[in-house]
Structures are given as C-alpha cells and as structure tokens.
C-alpha positions in Angstrom: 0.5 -4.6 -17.6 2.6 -2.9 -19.9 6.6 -3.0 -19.4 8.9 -0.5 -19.0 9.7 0.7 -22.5 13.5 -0.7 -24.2 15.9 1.9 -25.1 19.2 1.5 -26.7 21.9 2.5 -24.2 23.8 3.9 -27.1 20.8 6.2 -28.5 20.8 9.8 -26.7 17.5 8.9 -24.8 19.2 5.8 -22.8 20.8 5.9 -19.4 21.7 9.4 -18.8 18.1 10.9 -19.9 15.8 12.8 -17.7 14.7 10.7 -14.8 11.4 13.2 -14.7 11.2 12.4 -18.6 11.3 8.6 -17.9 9.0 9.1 -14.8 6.6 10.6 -17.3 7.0 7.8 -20.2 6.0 5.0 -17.6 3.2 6.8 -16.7 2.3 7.5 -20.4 2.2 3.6 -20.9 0.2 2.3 -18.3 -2.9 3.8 -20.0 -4.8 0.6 -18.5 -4.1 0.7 -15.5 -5.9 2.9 -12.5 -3.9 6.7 -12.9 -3.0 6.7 -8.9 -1.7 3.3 -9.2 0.4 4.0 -12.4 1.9 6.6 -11.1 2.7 4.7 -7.8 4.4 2.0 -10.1 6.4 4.3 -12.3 8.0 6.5 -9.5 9.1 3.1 -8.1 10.0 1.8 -11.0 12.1 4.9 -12.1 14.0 4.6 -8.8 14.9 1.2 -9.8 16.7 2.0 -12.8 18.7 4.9 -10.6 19.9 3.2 -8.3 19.4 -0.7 -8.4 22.0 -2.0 -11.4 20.3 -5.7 -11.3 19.8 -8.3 -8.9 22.3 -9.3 -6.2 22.3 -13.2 -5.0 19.9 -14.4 -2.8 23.3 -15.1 -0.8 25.6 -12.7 -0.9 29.3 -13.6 -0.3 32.1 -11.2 1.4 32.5 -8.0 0.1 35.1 -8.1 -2.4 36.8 -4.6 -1.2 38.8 -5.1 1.8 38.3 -1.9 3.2 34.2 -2.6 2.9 34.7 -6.0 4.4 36.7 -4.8 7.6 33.7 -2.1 7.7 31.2 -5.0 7.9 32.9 -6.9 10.4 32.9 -4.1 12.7 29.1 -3.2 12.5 28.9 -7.2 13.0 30.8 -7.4 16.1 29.2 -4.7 17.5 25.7 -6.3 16.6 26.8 -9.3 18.0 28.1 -7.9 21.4 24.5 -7.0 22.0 22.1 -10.0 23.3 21.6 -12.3 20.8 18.1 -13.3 19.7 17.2 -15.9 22.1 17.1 -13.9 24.9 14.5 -11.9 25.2 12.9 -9.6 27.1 9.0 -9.4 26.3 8.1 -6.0 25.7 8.4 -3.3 22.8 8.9 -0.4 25.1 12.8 -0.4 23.4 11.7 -0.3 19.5 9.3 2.0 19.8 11.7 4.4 21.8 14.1 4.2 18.8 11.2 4.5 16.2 10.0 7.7 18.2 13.6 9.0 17.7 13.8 8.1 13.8 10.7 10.1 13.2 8.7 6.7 12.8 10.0 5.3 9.5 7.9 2.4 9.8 4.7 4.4 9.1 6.0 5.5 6.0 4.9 3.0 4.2 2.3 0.0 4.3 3.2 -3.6 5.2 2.4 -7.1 5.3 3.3 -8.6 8.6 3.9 -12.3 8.2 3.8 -15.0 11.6 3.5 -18.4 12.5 5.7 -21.2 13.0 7.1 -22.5 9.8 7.1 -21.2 6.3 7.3 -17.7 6.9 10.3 -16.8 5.0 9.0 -18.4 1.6 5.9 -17.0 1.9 7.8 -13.4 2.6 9.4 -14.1 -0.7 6.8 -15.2 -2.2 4.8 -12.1 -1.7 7.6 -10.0 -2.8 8.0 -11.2 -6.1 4.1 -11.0 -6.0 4.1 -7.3 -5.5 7.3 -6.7 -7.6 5.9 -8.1 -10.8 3.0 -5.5 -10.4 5.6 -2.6 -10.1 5.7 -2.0 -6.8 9.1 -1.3 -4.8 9.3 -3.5 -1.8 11.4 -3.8 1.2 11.9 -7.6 3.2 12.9 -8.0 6.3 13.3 -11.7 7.5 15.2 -13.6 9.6 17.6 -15.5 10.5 19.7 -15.0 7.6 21.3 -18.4 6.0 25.1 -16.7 5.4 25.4 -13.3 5.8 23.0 -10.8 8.0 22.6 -8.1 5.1 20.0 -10.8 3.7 17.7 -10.0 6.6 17.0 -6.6 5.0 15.9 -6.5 1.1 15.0 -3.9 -1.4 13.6 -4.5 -4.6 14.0 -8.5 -4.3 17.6 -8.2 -3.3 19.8 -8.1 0.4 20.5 -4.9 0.4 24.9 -3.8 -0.2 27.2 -4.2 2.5 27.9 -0.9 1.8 24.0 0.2 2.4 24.1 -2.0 5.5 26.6 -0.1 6.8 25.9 3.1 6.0 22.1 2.5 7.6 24.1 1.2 11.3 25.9 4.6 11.2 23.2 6.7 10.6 20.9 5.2 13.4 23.8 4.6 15.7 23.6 7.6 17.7 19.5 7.3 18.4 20.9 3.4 19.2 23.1 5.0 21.7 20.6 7.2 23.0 17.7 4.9 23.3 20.4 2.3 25.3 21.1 5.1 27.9 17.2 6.1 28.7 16.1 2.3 28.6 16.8 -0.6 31.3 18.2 -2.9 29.0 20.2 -2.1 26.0 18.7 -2.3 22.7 19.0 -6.2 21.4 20.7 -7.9 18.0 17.4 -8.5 16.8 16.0 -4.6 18.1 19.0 -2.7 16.2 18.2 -4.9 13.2 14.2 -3.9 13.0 15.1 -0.4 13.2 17.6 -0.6 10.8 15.6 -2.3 8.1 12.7 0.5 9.1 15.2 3.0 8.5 16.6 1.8 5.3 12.5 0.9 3.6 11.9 4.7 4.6 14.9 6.0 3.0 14.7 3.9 0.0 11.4 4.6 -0.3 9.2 1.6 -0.6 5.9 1.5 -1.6 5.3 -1.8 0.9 6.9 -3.4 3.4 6.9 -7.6 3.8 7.5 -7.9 7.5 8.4 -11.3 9.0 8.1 -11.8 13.0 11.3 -13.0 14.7 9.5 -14.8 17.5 5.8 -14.4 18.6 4.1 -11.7 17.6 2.4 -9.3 20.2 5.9 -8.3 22.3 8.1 -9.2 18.9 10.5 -6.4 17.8 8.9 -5.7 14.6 5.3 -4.8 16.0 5.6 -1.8 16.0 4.4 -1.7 12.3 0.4 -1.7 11.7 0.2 -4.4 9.1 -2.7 -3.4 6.3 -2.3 -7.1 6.1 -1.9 -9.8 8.7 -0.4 -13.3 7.7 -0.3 -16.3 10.0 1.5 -19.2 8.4 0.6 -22.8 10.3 1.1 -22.9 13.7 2.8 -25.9 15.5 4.9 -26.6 18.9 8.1 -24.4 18.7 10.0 -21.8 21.1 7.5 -23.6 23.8 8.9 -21.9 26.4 9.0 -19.0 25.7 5.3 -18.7 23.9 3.4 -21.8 25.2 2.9 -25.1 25.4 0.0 -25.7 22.8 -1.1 -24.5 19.4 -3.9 -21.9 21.2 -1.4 -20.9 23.9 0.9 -20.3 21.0 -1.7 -18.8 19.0 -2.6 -16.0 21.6 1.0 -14.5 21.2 1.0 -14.2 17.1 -2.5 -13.1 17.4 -0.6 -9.7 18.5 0.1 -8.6 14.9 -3.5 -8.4 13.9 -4.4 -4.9 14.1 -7.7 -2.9 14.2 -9.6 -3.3 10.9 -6.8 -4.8 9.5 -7.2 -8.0 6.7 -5.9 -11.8 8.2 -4.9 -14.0 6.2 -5.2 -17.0 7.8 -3.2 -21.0 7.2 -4.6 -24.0 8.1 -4.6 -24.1 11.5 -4.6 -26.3 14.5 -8.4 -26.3 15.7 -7.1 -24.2 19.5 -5.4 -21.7 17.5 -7.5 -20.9 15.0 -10.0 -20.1 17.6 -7.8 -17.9 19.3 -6.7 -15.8 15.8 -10.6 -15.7 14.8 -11.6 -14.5 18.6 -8.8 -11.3 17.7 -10.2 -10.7 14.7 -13.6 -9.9 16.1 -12.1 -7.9 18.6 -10.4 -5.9 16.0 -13.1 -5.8 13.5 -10.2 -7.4 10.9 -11.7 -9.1 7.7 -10.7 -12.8 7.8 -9.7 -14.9 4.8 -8.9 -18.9 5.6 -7.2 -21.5 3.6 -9.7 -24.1 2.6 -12.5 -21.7 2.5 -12.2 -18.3 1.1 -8.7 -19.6 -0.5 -6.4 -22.6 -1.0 -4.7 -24.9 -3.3 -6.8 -27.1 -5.6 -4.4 -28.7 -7.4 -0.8 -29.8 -7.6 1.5 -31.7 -9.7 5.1 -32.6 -9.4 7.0 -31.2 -12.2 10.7 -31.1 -13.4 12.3 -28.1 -11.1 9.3 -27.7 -9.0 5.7 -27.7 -9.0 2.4 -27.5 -11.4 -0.6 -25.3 -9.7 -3.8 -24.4 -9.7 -4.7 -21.7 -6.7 -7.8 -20.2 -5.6 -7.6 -16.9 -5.0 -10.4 -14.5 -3.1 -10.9 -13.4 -7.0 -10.6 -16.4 -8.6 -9.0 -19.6 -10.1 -5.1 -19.1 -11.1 -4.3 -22.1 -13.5 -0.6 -23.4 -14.2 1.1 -21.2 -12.2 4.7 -22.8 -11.9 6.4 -22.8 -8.4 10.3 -23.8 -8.7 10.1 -24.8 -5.1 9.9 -28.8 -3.6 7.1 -29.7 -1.6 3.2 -29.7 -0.4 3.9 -27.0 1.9 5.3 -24.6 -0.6 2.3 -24.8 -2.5 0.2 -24.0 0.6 2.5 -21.7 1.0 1.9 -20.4 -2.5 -1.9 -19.7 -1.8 -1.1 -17.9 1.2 1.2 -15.5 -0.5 -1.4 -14.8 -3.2 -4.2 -14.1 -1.0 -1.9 -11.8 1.2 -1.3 -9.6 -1.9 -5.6 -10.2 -2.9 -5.9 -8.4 0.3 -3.6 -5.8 0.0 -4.7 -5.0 -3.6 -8.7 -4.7 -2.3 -9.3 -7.8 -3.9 -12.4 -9.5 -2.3 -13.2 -6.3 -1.1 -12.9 -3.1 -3.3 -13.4 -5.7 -6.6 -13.9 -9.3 -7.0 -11.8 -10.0 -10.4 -8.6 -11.7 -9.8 -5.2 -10.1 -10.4 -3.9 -10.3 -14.1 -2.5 -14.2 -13.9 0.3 -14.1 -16.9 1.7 -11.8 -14.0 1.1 -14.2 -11.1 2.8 -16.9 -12.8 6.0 -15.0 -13.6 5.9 -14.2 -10.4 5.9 -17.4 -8.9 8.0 -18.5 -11.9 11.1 -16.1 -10.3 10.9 -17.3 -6.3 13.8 -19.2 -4.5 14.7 -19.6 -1.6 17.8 -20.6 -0.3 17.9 -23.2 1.8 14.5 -24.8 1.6 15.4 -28.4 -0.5 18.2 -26.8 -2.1 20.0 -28.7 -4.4 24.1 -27.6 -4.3 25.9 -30.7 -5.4 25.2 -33.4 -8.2 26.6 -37.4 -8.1 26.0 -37.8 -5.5 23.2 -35.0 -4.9 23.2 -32.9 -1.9 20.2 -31.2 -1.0 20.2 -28.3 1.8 16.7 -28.0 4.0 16.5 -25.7 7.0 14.1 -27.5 9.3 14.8 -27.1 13.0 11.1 -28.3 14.3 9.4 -31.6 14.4 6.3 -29.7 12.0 9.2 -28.8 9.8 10.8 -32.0 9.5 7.8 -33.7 8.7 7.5 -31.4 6.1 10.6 -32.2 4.6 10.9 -35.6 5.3 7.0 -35.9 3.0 8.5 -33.6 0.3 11.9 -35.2 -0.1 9.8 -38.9 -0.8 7.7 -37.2 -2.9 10.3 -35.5 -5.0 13.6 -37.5 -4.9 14.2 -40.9 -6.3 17.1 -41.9 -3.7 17.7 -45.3 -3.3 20.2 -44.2 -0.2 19.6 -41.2 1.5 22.1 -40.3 4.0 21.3 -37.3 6.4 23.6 -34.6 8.4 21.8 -33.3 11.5 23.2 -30.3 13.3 20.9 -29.0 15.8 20.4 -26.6 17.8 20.0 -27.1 21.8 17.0 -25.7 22.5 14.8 -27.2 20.1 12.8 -30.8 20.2 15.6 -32.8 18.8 14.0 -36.1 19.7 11.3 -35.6 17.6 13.0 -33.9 14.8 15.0 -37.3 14.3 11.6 -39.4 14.9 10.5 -37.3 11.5 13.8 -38.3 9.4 14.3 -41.9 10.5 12.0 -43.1 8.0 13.6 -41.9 5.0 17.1 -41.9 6.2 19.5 -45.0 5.9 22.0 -43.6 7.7 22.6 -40.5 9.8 26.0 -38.3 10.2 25.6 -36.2 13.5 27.3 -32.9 13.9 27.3 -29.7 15.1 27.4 -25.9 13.7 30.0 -23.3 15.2 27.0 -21.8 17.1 27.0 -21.4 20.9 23.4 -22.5 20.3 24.7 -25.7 18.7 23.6 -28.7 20.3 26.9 -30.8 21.3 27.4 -33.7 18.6 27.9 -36.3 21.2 24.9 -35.4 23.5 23.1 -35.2 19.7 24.7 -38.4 18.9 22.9 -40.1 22.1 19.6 -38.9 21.3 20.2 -40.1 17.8 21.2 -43.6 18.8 17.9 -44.2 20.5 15.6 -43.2 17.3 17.8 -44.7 14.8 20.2 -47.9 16.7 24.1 -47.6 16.9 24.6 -48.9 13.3 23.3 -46.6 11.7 24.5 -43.1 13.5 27.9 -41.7 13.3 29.5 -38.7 14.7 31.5 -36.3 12.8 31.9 -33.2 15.2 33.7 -30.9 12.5 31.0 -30.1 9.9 33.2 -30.5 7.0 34.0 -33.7 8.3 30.4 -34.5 8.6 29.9 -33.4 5.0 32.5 -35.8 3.5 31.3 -39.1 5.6 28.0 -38.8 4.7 29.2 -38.3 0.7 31.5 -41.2 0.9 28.8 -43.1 2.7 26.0 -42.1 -0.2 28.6 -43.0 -3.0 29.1 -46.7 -1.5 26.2 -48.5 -3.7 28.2 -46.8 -6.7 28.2 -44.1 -9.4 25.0 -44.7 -10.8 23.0 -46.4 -7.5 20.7 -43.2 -6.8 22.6 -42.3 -2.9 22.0 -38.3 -1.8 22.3 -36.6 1.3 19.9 -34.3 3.4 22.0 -31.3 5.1 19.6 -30.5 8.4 18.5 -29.4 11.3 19.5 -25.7 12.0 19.7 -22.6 9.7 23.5 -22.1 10.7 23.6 -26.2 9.8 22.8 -25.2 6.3 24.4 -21.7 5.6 27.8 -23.1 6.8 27.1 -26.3 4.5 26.2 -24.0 1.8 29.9 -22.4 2.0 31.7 -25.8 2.6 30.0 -27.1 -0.8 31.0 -23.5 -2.7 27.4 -21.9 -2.8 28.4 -17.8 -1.7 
C-alpha cells in the first residue's frame, strides 16, 4: 500500500495545487492495488487533506471561542430537554420518519453495525483505524460519550468540530421539528443524535459507516442502517429489563441487526445466545464467522504499554501485531475487529489471502480508547475504567491483576441506579483494599449512601468510605493509596459509570 506522496509546502505543487491533480497522483500510485478500490481510496483520501487539518483528541475539551461555546450549549440543552436515553419507547417508526425526510442519508454509504453487551466501543475503534489505514474515509457513531457529546459522532478517526456539530443540529432541525409534530412521541436524545450522525457521514461523504447500537438491537435507533456487516460483541446480563432476563432472551433483541444476506461476526457467546444469533442467521441467509472457529486470538503477551498478538484472521495468521490497550478482552476484542473488516473487504469470501499485515499492525499500533484502563496520573497511579456491569467488572478486575503491580489498590465506585451494583462490587472486592463510594452529577447516579450500604455488605465497614462530592472522592482514595509511602506501589481504580470516569477525567486535568 503505497502512501500519499510528500510535497514541500513551500514548492508550487503543495497545499494550494489542484485537488483534481492530487486526486489523479494517488490514483497514479496505487498501481498495485485493484483500480476501483484505488480510486475509492484516493477521492477519500483527497478530501482528507481539504478539509481535515490533523487529528482532534479523542476528548475534546470546550470550544475555545466563546461565541462557539454558547452555540453548543444551546444545541445541548435542547438535546437534553428531549427524553434522555433510558427511556425508551421500542419501536423505529420515529427514525425512519426523519430518515424518509433527509432523503435517507444512511443508505449512502455501507456500514458495520456493532452489538452486544460490553466492548463495543473498542471494537468500533478498532475497526476504524482498521479501515482508515487502508484509505478508506470513515464515519463512528458510538455512545455514550466520556466528556463531551460531539465524540459520539466521528469522521476520519476524530469527534467531529463543535462547530460541525452544530451546524449538522441546524440543518436537520426543521425535519426534527416536523417529524415531532406527525409522530406520538417526540423524537428522543438518542433519535436526534442517529440522524444527525447519518446526516453528517452523508455529507462528509464516507466511504463506511462503524455503527454502534445504543441499546438492543432490533427496535434500537440506529437500525435503520442495513449493516453489510453484523458484529455482536459478548453478550451478558445488562439493561435486564428492558431486553430480558437471560443471555438468549437478550440475544433475540441484538439478533435485530442482522440483515438479509448480510456477514455476522460473531464473539464468544453464552451457549442460549449464540443459538439464538445462529437461528437469525439462517433465517436471513447471513454468512456466519465465530470466534474460536473461523477466527480468534492464538496468542497473547503482556508487553510494556499494552499487548503482544498473534490473530487469526478468516485469511490467515497476523503475527506481532501490537495493541496499546490493557486486558484479555481487548485482545478478543482485537480479533473481532479484524474479522469485521475480513468481511467487509470479501475476505473469506471473494479471496482467501489475508489483508497486507505491516498495515494491520499500524493499525492496531494507533487505537485508544479513552476510558478503558486509562492511565491519567503517576505516584500514585490512577487508572480510569468505564465498567458499569458485573461482565465488565470482571473484566477489569482480571486485567488490572494481570497488568498492574499494586501492592494497594484503592477503588472509587460511582454507579449508576439502575445497574447490578451488588455484583459489580462482588467483582472488585478481590483486588481492592479499600473502597471510596461516590456518586456522578447524573440524575441516574446511584445515591452514595444507598451505594455506600450495598458496599458495606461485600466489603465490611472498615474498608468503605463515603465521599459524596466526586472530587472529594478522588482525593481520599489518593491520600489513602499514598499511606504505605512514596515508593510502596498504592494506585487507584476510578469506576463504575461512564459519567464516573469522564468527570474524573476532568477533575485529574485530561480535556
């Protein structure tokens, strides 16, 4: 895969040339590649260079400009005075009123449409950076965001401006408006949000979509999109009243993405719900690929900043491919990602060879993602991890052991109400000495008292105090690691919500 060509912004042919000349030259170089695909990758990539000026952060922090900043705040407040994303009312009738209106944007493009319980976020990254190393402009939509909402919609590997953001609510507002009147129920946070990000992949253009599912799958805003490719990430017990009580009760709801002759790529799975997601595909006639079978990770070794890998691809082995993320799930994750963009390539299918792997492994070389064992703070080190389920926790809880060397490990829960807090704590009480309970400035925030009781029970009165203010929080459980001294080892695990860990991430300085 050749690279776009340098030029010297000072020589005549450098910024302000031609874009139909540098169209052309792209094309020119990728003489090894397949002529429709090349000239796929060079229109996106010459779109790049007009109008993307480098990456943003993963994060992005207030806009600067205060006039921009006020802007933003009024789209938000109006976003937030429409029901908020837990409540829900199961149907897509809304969406696809406003997609009807917008000239549906979301079939301007392909997509990968990602589900599950946990993991989907990283493995949206991950196939971004997958499909953006082989030239291909991408739009990412995922959710919830960890600071600020213009991270739920991407382009090109970055949240997309507060400026962009904006200028996407106005142009849709008035199709938002007129959906709200013809429909029962106003259009939700969630709803305005899908059709914006829609909106703003169609205008860009992208060449593919990476779609993550807010809840579900079948009723979920963003299915409305006929995936090419079908992910399900592992399925466990979460949002249980809403989608069911077991994995294949669960499992019937996220089966709703996979669409008629589609490719699934399928996690491990609970036995129940992989039954259920192999039953859809049949019905659908949908080509299925499973991790441990057609795909997986054979090996994996700890490594300074992240991980050492070897995946199995549907074409092949992928050897030392470096992953600068913590844990045994992010390499599962890892394989997932790869065979989602095997599929979409027609690998397995069209061809059998694998995809050009000194490409792969920059790709995975580049991922983050905020949020997921993030380190912010050294001496003592503070490490941010978004888990709000018991599968999630466990997760964490086995990655942190495997990773860190803490002889002390203090944790700060804030938690969400309507999650399984109980067992969420059951998951951390090995590995934590301590425990600072608190609470997020969401209405969804569990009360640090009522968490406080609950936490009591798992890990005994010494060991559990209650800081309601999160900065509080923050500072007992520092003092608390620093007490065996400077050089004793003593960290602290930030946990237990999203909101937990975006407001932590301000409070410590990160955006």
């Amino acid at each position: 895969m050749s690279d776009l060509p340098p030029h010297d912004s000072s020589a005549p042919d450098g910024p302000e040339r031609d874009p139909l000349g540098l169209f052309e030259e792209i094309v020119e170089a990728e003489t090894d590649r397949d002529p429709d695909l090349a000239v796929i990758a060079a229109g996106s990539r010459t779109l790049r260079t007009q109008g993307h000026d480098g990456r943003q952060a993963d994060v992005p922090a207030r806009p600067a400009d205060p006039e921009v900043d006020k802007a933003l705040r009024e789209v938000e407040t109006e976003l937030a005075g429409r029901w908020g994303e837990t409540k829900l009312e199961p149907s897509v009738d809304r969406i696809a009123a406003l997609m009807d209106v917008l000239g549906d944007p979301q079939r301007a493009y392909p997509s990968i449409h990602i589900t599950g319980t946990n993991g989907k976020t990283s493995t949206a990254r991950m196939i971004e950076a997958l499909l953006s190393s082989f030239d291909l402009r991408t739009g990412r939509y995922t959710s919830p965001h960890v600071q600020s909402v213009t991270e739920r919609i991407s382009l090109d590997g970055a949240p997309i401006s507060a400026e962009r953001f904006i200028e996407t609510y106005n142009d849709i507002k008035p199709y938002i408006e007129m959906v709200d009147g013809q429909q029962e129920y106003r259009l939700s946070f969630f709803e305005v949000l899908t059709g914006m990000a829609y909106a703003a992949f169609a205008d860009a253009p992208v060449d593919v979509a990476v779609v993550e599912v807010g809840m579900g799958g079948s009723w979920d805003a963003t299915n409305v999109i006929d995936g090419d490719v079908a992910v399900v990430t592992p399925i466990d017990l979460d949002h249980t009243d809403r989608l069911g009580e077991t994995p294949g009760e669960i499992a019937v709801e996220k089966a709703g993405i996979v669409k008629q002759d589609s490719t699934v790529i399928l996690a491990q799975q609970p036995v129940d719900a992989a039954q259920v997601l192999l039953k859809k595909a049949v019905e659908v006639n949908a080509t299925v690929a499973r991790e441990g079978l057609e795909f997986g990770v054979v090996a994996r070794h700890v490594a300074v900043g992240g991980q050492l890998l070897t995946l199995r691809g549907l074409g092949g082995e992928y050897e030392e491919v470096f992953l600068p993320l913590h844990g045994a799930y992010q390499a599962h994750n890892a394989a997932v990602a790869l065979a989602a963009v095997e599929a979409f390539f027609g690998v397995g299918a069209a061809h059998a060879e694998r995809l050009d792997i000194d490409t792969v492994r920059k790709a995975f070389a580049s991922v983050t993602s905020p949020g997921r064992l993030e380190i912010v703070r050294r001496s003592p080190t503070v490490v941010l991890d978004a888990a709000h389920n018991p599968a999630g926790a466990r997760a964490t809880a086995e990655a942190v052991s495997e990773v860190f060397d803490f002889s002390r490990l203090i944790g700060v829960v804030g938690a969400s109400g309507d999650k399984n807090v109980r067992e969420l704590l059951e998951a951390f009480e090995p590995i934590f000495a301590e425990v600072v309970v608190t609470q997020n400035s969401s209405h969804r925030a569990m009360d640090a008292d009522e968490l406080a009781g609950i936490a009591v029970e798992v890990f005994g009165d010494d060991r559990v105090q209650v800081e309601p203010r999160l900065d509080d929080a923050l500072e007992a459980a520092i003092t608390l690691a620093e007490e065996e001294g400077e050089y004793a080892g003593g960290g602290v695990l930030v946990t237990g919500s999203v909101i937990t860990v975006g407001e932590a991430r301000l409070l410590l300085g990160r955006g």
